[in-house]
C-alpha positions as CSV (number, residue, x, y, z in Angstrom):
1,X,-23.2,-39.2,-8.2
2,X,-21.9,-42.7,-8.8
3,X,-20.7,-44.9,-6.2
4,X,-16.7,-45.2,-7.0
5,X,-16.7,-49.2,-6.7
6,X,-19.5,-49.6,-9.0
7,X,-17.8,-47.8,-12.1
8,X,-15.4,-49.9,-14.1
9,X,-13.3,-47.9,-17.1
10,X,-10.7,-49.2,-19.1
11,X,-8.9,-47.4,-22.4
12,X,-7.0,-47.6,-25.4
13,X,-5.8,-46.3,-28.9
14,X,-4.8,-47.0,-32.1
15,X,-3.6,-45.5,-35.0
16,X,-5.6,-44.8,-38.2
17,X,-2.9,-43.1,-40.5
18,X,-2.4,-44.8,-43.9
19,X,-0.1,-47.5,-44.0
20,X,2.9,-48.1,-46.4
21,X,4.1,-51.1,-46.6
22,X,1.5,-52.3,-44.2
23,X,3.5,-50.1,-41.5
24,X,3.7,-46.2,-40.3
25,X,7.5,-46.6,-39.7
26,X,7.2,-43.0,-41.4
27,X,5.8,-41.6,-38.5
28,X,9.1,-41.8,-36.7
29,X,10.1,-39.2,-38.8
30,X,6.6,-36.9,-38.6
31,X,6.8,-33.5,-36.5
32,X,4.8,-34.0,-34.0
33,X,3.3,-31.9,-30.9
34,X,6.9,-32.0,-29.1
35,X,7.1,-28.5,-26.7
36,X,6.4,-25.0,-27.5
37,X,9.4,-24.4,-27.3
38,X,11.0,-27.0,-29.5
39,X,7.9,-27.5,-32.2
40,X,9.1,-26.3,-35.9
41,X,5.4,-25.0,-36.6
42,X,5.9,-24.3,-40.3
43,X,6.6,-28.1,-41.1
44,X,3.9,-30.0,-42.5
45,X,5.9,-33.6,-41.2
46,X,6.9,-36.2,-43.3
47,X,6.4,-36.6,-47.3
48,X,4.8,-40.0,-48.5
49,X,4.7,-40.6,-51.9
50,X,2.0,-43.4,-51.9
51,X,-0.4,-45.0,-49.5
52,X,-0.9,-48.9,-49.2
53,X,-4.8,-47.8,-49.5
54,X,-4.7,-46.2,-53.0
55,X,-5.3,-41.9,-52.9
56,X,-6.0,-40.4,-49.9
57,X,-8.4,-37.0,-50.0
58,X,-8.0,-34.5,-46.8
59,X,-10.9,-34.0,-44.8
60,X,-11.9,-30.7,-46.6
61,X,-8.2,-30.0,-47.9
62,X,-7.3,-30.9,-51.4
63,X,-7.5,-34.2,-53.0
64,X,-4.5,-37.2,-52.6
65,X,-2.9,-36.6,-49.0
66,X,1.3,-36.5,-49.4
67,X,2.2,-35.5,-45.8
68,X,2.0,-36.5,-42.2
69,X,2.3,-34.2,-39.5
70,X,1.4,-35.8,-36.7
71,X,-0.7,-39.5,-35.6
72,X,-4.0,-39.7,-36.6
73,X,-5.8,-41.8,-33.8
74,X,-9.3,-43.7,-32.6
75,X,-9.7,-43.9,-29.0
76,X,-11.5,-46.4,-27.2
77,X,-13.2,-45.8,-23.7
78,X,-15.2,-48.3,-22.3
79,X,-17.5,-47.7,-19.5
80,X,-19.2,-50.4,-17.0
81,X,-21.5,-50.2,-14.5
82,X,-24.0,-53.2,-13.0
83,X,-24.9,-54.8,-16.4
84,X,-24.9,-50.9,-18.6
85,X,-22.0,-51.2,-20.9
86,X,-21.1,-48.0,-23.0
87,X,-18.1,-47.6,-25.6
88,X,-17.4,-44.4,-27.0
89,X,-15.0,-44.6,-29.8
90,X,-13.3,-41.4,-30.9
91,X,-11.4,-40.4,-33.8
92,X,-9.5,-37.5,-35.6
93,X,-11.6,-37.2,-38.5
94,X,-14.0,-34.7,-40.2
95,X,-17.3,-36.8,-39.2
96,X,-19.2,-40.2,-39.4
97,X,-22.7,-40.7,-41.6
98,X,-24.8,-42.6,-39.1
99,X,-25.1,-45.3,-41.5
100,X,-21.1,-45.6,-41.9
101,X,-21.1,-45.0,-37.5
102,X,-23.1,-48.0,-37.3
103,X,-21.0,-50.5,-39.1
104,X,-18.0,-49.3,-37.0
105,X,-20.0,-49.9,-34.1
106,X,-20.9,-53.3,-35.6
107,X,-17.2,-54.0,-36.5
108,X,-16.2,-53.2,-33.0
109,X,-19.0,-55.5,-31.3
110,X,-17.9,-58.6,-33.5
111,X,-14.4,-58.5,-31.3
112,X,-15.6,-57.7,-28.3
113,X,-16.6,-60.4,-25.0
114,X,-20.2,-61.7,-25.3
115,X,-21.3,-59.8,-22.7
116,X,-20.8,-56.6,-24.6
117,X,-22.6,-57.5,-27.8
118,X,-25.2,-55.3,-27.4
119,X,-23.4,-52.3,-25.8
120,X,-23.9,-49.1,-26.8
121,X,-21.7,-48.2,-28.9
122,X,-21.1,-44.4,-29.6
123,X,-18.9,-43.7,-32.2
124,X,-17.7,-39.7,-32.9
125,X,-15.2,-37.5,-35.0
126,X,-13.1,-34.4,-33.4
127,X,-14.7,-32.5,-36.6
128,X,-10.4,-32.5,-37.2
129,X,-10.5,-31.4,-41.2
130,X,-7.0,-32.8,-41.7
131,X,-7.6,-36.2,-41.1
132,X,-8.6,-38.3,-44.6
133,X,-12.3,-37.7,-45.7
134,X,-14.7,-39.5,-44.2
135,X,-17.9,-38.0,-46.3
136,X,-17.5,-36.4,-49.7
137,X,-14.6,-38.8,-51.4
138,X,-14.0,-41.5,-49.3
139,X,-11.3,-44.3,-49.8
140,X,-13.2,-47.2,-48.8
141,X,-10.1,-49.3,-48.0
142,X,-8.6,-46.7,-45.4
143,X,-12.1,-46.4,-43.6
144,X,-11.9,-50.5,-43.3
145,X,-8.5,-49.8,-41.7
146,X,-10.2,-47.3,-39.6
147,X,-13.0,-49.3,-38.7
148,X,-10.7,-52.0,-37.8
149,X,-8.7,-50.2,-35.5
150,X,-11.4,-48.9,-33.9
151,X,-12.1,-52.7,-33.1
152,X,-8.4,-53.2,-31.7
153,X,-8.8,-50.2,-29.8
154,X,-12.2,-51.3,-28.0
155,X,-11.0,-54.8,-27.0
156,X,-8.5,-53.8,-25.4
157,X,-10.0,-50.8,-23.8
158,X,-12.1,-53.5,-22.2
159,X,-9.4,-55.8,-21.3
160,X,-8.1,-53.2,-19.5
161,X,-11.7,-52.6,-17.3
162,X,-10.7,-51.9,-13.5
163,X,-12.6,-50.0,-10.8
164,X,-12.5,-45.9,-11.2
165,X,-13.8,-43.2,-9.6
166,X,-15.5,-40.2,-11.9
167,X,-14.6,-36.6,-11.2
168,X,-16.1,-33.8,-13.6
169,X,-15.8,-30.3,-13.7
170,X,-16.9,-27.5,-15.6
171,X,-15.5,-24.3,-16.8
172,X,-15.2,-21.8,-19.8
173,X,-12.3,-21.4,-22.6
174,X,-13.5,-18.5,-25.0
175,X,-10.5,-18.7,-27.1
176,X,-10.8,-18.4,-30.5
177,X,-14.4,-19.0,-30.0
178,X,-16.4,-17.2,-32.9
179,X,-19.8,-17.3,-35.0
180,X,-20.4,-15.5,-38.2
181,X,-23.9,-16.5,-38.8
182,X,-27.6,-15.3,-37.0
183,X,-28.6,-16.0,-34.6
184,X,-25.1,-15.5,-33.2
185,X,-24.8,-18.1,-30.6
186,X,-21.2,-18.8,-28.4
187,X,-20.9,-21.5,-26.3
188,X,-17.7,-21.6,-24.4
189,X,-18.4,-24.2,-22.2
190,X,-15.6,-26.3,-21.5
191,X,-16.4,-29.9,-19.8
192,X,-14.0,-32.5,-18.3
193,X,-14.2,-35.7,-16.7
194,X,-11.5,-37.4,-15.5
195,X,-11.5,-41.1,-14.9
196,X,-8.8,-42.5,-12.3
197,X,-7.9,-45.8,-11.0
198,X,-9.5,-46.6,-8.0
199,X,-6.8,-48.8,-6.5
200,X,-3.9,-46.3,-6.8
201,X,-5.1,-42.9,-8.7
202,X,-3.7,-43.3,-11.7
203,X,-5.2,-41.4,-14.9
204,X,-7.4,-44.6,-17.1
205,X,-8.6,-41.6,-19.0
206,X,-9.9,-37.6,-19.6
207,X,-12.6,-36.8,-21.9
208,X,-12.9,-33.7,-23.0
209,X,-15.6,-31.7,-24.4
210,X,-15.4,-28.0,-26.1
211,X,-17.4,-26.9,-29.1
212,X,-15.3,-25.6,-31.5
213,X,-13.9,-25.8,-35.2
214,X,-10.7,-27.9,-35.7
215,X,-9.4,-25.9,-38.9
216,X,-6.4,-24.1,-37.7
217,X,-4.2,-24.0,-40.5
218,X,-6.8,-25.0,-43.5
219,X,-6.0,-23.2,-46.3
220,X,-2.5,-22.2,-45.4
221,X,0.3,-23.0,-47.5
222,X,3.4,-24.1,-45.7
223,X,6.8,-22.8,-47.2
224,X,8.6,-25.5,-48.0
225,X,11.9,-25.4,-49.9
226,X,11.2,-25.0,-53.9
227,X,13.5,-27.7,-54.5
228,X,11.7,-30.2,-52.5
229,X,8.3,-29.0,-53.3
230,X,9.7,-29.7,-56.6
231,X,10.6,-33.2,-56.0
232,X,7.1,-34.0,-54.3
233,X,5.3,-32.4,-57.2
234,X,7.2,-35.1,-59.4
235,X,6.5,-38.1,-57.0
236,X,3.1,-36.8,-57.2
237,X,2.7,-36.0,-60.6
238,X,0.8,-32.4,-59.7
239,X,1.6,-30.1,-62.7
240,X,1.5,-26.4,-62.5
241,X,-1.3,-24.5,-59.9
242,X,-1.6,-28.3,-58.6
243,X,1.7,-28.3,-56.9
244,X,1.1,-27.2,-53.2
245,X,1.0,-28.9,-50.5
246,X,-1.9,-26.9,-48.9
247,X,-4.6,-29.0,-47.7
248,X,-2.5,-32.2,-48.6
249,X,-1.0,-33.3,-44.8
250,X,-2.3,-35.1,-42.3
251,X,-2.5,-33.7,-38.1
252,X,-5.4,-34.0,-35.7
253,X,-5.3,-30.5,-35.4
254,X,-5.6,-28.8,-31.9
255,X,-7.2,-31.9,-30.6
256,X,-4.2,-33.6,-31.1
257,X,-2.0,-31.2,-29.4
258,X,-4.0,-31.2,-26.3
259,X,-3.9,-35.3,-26.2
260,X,-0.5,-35.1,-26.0
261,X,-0.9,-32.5,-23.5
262,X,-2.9,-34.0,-21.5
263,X,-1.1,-37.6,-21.8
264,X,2.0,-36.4,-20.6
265,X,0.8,-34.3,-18.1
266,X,-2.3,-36.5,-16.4
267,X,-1.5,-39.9,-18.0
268,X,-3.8,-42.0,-19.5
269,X,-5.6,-41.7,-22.4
């Protein structure tokens, strides 16, 4: 076990959702992951005709992205102990290419304090195929976005460094947990580690680790009104079997929904 006053932890996020207008006022208007009990869950969020970044693909949806459900986001944790420095940068995407992991890692590093120039830098993806493609058609002007708010993100994660303590625990969530292929192998671990503030216990931040398949509603078709399909099949110009919105909005997916959770529940990020 760590010593308490030897850990510092500091956090922070950013959006990575397309811009329009070099803004997401738009996602004033997106769904969301308000309650249960007050969540419209057949709504795929806000219709935007055009990105700033050109045509947006979905993760392993349908090509050019038209709706946001729900904020896309990076998340920046950085960890200090002695002279170790660690940064692990998470986002709501499908997955990073270690080559294209790298040079977020190396954006990130340019805007950080000397001292953390040769950090490790750890840089993952939820596996969230919602979020805009980040490996088979990828818009190289919304991954510089993304790359650049990772690098907002990690400053101020570590201007925000204070003394924590480090609690973990360990348990198992078997819920939709599946595998269709041999050797049939289930892991159901699920793995926390909560980082608090030493000086008064608030939540810095909660990471979260479960293996499973953020795909929940990929390939569903939500129901929306024929005249306003309509209307964004015009915007769009999709003719014919091209007009759906299936695989064409935005959401981090169950990942999301348990950040938002957990955020309003623990605190932190």
């Amino acid at each position: 076990s760590l010593h308490a006053q030897s850990v510092l932890a500091g956090a922070a996020h950013e959006s990575i959702v397309p811009t329009v207008g070099g803004e997401r006022a738009f996602l004033s208007k997106a769904v969301g992951w308000p309650s249960a009990e007050s969540l419209d869950p057949i709504n795929p969020g806000v219709f935007v005709p055009a990105w700033d970044q050109g045509t947006i693909d979905v993760g392993n949806g349908l090509p050019d992205s038209a709706w946001v459900h729900d904020d896309l986001q990076v998340t920046a944790l950085a960890l200090q102990r002695g002279e170790e420095r660690v940064l692990i940068v998470t986002t709501d995407t499908y997955m990073h290419f270690a080559t294209d992991a790298d040079e977020v890692a190396k954006v990130a590093r340019a805007s950080l304090p000397a001292e953390w120039s040769t950090a490790a830098v750890e840089v993952v993806a939820t596996h969230n195929h919602h979020g805009p493609d980040t490996a088979f058609s990828v818009n190289k002007e919304w991954y510089q976005l993304l790359a650049d708010q990772a690098a907002v993100a990690a400053t101020r994660a570590v201007d925000r460094l204070e003394p924590v303590t480090l609690r973990v625990a360990t348990g198992e969530h078997r819920f939709g947990v599946n595998d269709v292929r041999d050797p049939v192998i289930l892991d159901t671990r699920l793995n926390v580690l909560a980082l608090d503030a030493l000086d008064n216990g608030d939540a810095v931040a909660t990471v979260v680790q479960w293996a499973s398949h953020p795909e929940t509603t990929l390939n569903w078709v939500p129901p929306l009104a024929q005249d306003e399909l309509n209307k964004a099949c015009a915007a769009k110009n999709w003719p014919g079997e091209d007009c759906t919105p299936e695989g064409r909005y935005l959401t981090a997916d169950y990942p999301g929904v348990l950040r938002e959770r957990l955020a309003s529940s623990r605190g932190g990020e």
